[in-house]
C-alpha positions as CSV (number, residue, x, y, z in Angstrom):
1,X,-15.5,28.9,46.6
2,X,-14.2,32.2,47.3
3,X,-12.3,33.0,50.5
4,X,-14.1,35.1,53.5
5,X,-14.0,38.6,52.6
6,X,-14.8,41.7,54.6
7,X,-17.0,43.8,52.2
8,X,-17.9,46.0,54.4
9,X,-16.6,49.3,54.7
10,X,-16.8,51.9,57.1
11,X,-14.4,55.0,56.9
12,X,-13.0,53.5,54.3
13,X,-11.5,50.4,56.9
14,X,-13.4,46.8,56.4
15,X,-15.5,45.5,59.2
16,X,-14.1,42.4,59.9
17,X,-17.8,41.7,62.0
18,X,-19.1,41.6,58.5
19,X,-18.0,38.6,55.9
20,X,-18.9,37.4,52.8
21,X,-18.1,34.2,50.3
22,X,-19.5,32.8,47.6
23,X,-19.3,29.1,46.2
24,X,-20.6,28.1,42.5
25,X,-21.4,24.4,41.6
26,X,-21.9,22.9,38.5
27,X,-25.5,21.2,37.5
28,X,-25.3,18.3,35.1
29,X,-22.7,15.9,33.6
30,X,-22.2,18.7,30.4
31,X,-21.6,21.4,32.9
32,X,-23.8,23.9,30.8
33,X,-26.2,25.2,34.3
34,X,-23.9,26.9,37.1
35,X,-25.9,27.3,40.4
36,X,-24.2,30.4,42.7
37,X,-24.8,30.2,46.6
38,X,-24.0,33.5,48.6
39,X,-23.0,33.5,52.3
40,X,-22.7,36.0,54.7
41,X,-22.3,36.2,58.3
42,X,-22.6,38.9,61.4
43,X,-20.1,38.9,64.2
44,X,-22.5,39.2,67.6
45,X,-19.6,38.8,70.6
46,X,-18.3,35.2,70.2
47,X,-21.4,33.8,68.0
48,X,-21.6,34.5,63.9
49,X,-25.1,35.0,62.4
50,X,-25.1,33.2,59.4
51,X,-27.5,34.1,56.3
52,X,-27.2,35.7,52.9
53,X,-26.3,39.0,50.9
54,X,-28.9,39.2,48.2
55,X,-27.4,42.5,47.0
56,X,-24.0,40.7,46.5
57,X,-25.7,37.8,44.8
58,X,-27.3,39.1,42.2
59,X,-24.2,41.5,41.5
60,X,-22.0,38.5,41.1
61,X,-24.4,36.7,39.1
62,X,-25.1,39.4,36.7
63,X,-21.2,39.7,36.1
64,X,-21.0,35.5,35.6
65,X,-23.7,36.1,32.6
66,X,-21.8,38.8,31.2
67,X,-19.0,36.9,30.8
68,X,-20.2,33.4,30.2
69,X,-23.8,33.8,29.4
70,X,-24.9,33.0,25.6
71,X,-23.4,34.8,23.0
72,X,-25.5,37.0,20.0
């Protein structure tokens, strides 16, 4: 699991009302399926929105299989 991160940007500073982590787990007793989970959550006054950032997501697991997928 990755630490909360601000990834958004604004003016080139992060909004810290905007945070982001994600967690992988491995499927299986051989380890060979990795299943990603994405959060992300919205600062309103005292109370975070939580949900997910699909854009994120898919990034991160298109870098995973670049590095790990099957090999040619």
């Amino acid at each position: 699991m990755t630490a909360w991160q601000a990834s958004l940007q604004r003016d080139g500073v992060p909004d810290l009302r905007y945070r982001t982590r994600v967690s992988g787990k491995f499927l299986g007793d051989d380890w060979r399926r990795l299943q990603l989970r994405d959060e992300a959550n919205w600062q309103r006054g005292e109370e975070w929105d939580v949900g997910y950032d699909a854009a994120q997501l898919d990034s991160v697991t298109n870098d995973i299989r670049a590095k790990l997928g099957k090999k040619s």
